[in-house]
N, C-alpha and C positions, 0 to 999 in steps of 0.2 A: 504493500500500500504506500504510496506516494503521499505523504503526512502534508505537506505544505501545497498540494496540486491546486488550491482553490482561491491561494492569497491571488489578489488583483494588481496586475504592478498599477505603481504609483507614478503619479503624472511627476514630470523634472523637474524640479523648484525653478520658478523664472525667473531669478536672479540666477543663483550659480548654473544651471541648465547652459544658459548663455557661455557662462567661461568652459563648462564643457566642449561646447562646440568650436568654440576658441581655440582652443588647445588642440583641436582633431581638424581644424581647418590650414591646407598645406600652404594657403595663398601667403604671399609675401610682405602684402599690403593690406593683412588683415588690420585690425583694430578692434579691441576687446572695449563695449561701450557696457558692461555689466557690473561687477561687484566694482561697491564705488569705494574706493582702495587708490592711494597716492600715489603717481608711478616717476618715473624722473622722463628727460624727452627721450630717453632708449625706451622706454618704455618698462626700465624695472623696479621693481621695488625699492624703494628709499627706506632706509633707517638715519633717523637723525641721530645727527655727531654726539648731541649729550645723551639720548638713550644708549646708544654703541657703550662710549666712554662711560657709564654706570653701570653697563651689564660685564664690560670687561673687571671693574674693579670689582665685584659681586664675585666672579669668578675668584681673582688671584684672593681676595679677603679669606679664602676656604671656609663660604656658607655653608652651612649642612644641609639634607635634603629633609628634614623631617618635616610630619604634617603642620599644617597651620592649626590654629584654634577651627572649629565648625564656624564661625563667625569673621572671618578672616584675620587679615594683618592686623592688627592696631594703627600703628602707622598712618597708613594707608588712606584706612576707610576714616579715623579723625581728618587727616587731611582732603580728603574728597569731597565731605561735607563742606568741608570749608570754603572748598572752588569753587562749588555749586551754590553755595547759601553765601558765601561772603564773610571773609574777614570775623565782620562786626556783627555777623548775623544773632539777632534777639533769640529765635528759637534755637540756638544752639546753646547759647548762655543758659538757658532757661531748661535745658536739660530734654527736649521735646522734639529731640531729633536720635532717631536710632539709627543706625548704616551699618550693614552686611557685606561685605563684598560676593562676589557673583562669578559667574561665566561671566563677563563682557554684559553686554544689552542683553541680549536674548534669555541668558540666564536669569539677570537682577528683574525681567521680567517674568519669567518664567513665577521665580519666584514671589514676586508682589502676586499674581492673580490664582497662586493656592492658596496665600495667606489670606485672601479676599475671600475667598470660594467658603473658606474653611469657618470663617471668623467674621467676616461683616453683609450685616441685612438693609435694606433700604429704611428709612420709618416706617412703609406701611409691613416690613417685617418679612419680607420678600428677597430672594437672593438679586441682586443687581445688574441689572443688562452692562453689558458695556460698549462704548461708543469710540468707534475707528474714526480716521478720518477718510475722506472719499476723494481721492486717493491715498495710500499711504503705505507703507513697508509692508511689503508682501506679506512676510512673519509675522504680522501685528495679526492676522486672520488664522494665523496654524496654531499662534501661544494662546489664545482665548479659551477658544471649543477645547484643545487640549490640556486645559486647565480645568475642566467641567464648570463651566461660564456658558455654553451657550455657542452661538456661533455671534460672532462681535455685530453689533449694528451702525451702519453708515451716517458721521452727517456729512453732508457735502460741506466742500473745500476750495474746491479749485475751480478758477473763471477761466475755462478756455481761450475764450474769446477775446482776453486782455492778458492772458499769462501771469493772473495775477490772484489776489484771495478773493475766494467766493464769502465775502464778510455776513452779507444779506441768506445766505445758505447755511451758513454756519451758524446764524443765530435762531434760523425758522428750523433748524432740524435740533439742533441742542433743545432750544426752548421744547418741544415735543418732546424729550425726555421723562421718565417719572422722577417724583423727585429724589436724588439718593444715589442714582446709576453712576457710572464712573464712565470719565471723559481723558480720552489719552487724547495728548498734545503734544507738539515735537516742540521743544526749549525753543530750538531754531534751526536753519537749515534743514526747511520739510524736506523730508523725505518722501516720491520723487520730484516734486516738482520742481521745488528749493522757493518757491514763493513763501513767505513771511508776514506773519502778521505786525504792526507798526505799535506802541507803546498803546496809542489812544487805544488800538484796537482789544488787545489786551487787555484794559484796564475794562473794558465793554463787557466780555467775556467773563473776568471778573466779576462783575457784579451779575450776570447772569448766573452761574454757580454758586454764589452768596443765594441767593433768591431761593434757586432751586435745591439747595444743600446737597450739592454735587462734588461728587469726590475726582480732582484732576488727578490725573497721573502723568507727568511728564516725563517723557521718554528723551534722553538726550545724549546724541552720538556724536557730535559734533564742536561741542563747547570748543572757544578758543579757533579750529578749524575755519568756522562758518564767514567771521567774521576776522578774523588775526588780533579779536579782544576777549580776553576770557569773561571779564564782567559787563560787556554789552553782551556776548551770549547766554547770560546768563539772566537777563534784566526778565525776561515771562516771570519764570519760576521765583524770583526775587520776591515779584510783586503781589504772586498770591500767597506764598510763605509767609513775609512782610505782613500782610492783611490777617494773617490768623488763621489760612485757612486748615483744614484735615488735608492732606496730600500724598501720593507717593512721587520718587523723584528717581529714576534711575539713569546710571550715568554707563558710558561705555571708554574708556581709555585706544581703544583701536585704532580710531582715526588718530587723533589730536597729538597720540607719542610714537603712532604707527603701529602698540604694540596686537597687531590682528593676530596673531594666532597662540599670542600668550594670553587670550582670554578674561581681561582685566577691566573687572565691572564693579558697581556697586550699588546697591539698593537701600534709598532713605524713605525711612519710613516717618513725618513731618508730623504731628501731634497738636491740635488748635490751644490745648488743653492737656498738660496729665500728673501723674504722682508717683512717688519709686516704685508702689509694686504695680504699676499698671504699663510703668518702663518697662519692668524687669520682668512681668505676664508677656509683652508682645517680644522682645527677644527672646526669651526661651521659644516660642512659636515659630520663630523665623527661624531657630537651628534647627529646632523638629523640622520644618519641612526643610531644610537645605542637607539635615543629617539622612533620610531618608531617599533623597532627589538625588546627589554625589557627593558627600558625605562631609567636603571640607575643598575650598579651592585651591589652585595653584597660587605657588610662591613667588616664583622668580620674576614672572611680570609686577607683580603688586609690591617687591621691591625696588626692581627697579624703578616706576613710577611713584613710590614713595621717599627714595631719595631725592629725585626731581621737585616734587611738590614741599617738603619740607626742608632744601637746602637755597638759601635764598641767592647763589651765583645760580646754582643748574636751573634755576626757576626763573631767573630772567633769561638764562638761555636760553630756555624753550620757549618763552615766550617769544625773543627775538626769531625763532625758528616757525614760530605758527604765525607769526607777520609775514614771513618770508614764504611761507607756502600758499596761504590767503591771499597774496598778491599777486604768486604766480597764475595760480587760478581765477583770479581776476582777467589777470593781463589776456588770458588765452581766451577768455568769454569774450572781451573784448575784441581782440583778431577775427575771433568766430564769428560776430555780431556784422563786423565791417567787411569779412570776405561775402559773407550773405547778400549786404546790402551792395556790394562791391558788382555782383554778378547778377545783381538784382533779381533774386531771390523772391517770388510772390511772399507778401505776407510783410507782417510788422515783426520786428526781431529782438526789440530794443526788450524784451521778457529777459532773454541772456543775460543783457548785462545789470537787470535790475533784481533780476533772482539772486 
């Protein structure tokens, strides 16, 4: 008997699917337009000179390999918070900010929506729909249902027709919400389109989720990256923090330090409100499910990136390093916008270089 004759193959992730075909195509003049991954103009992979230069000292230091805590670095995840909430951030003062580190994204999400699943009801007492955006990270739709969430629900986002945010969509499909449901946001640099909502818009948004006692979740892969400023990237999430709100925040180190396959993430979990054993109830719940999920993260990347973020030379250098990659990619929308217009090119283009 053939035990497995009946599994169905599964459709190719359309992101990586894409680098599949990439790699099996013999043309010479391909170009790989899929996993959005930094590449230099050969087209290969970039490691920045301070991540290099910290993972070689890491090595000659003779780190051990042993496990981390179930909760990650210490390090680390204090400083991550810190990137992402700021310096001087009140709810961090105020004890009302918990952080995990993770897989990268995908993990720190993974894990926010079993802790959800497991643990939070709407008011009317109900488990929580949650709300993608229309469009938005292909895996924002596999981590939900796979989470037992449901399958995620849409609000629209994106104005085709200007390349730019569907504000007026975004507010008629959110507002449709029950109250209580959970609202993923990309920090900045949506993902796909790279359109952005503006501070006013944000602050709009804001008070719709105040209204409707909606839980954001912001997902953020790009800090630093988006914009070559860590705290203009960071200014969404600031503002509902700031405001009080209940939140999750999950961050992803991939892009911003390159480190993609060292897996380097973190998951904050933001509190309007709380008191020691009500800290100390929702971490132990985040190790259960991260101890049961894979058991305890990798080391090497979450040192690496925490020498950087808590050593203030390496941390202006990287910062000097995410102005300089932020510009390149500028500079190149720009070429691209002007060869468009250059060849005249049907259509308005000027979306490039304002995404």
């Amino acid at each position: 008997m053939m035990l497995w004759k009946d599994v169905p193959e599964a459709p190719a992730d359309p992101i990586l699917g894409v680098a599949y075909a990439f790699r099996a195509d013999p043309s010479q003049k391909k170009v790989n337009l899929g996993v959005g991954a930094y590449r230099t103009e050969d087209g290969k992979p970039y490691v920045l000179p301070v991540v290099a230069r910290v993972h070689r000292q890491l090595l000659d230091s003779n780190e051990d390999h042993e496990y981390l805590p179930i909760e990650g670095y210490a390090p680390f995840t204090s400083a991550s918070a810190k990137l992402i909430l700021g310096n001087s951030s009140v709810a961090i003062k105020e004890n009302r900010v918990i952080t995990v580190q993770a897989l990268s994204g995908t993990g720190s999400l993974r894990v926010a929506f079993e802790f959800i699943r497991r643990f939070y009801r709407n008011p009317s007492g109900n488990p929580p729909s949650v709300y993608v955006p229309n469009p938005t990270w292909s895996n924002h739709r596999n981590i939900v249902p796979d989470s037992g969430l449901g399958a995620a629900k849409l609000y629209n986002y994106y104005d085709a027709s200007s390349g730019g945010v569907d504000m007026a969509g975004i507010v008629r499909d959110i507002s449709a919400a029950d109250d209580g449901d959970v609202i993923v946001f990309h920090g900045c640099a949506h993902n796909p389109t790279g359109a952005d909502l503006s501070i006013e818009q944000w602050s709009e948004l804001l008070k719709l989720c105040q209204a409707k006692k909606l839980v954001p979740l912001f997902d953020n892969a790009y800090q630093g990256f988006a914009s070559g400023d860590l705290n203009r990237d960071a200014e969404s999430v600031r503002l509902f923090v700031d405001a009080g709100m209940d939140c999750f925040v999950t961050q992803s180190f991939a892009k911003n330090m390159g480190l993609y396959g060292e897996r380097v993430g973190a998951l904050s979990v933001v509190m309007s409100q709380t008191q020691p054993s009500v800290t100390s109830a929702v971490l132990s719940q985040l190790k259960q499910v991260i101890r049961a999920m894979y058991s305890n993260p990798p080391a090497l990347g979450a040192k690496i990136a925490a020498r950087i973020l808590n050593d203030p030379a390496l941390f202006a250098e990287w910062e000097r390093e995410l102005v300089m990659m932020s510009q390149r990619i500028y500079s190149m929308r720009v070429a691209l916008r002007d060869r468009l217009v250059q060849i005249e090119t049907p259509g308005n283009w000027d979306h490039i270089v304002s995404q």
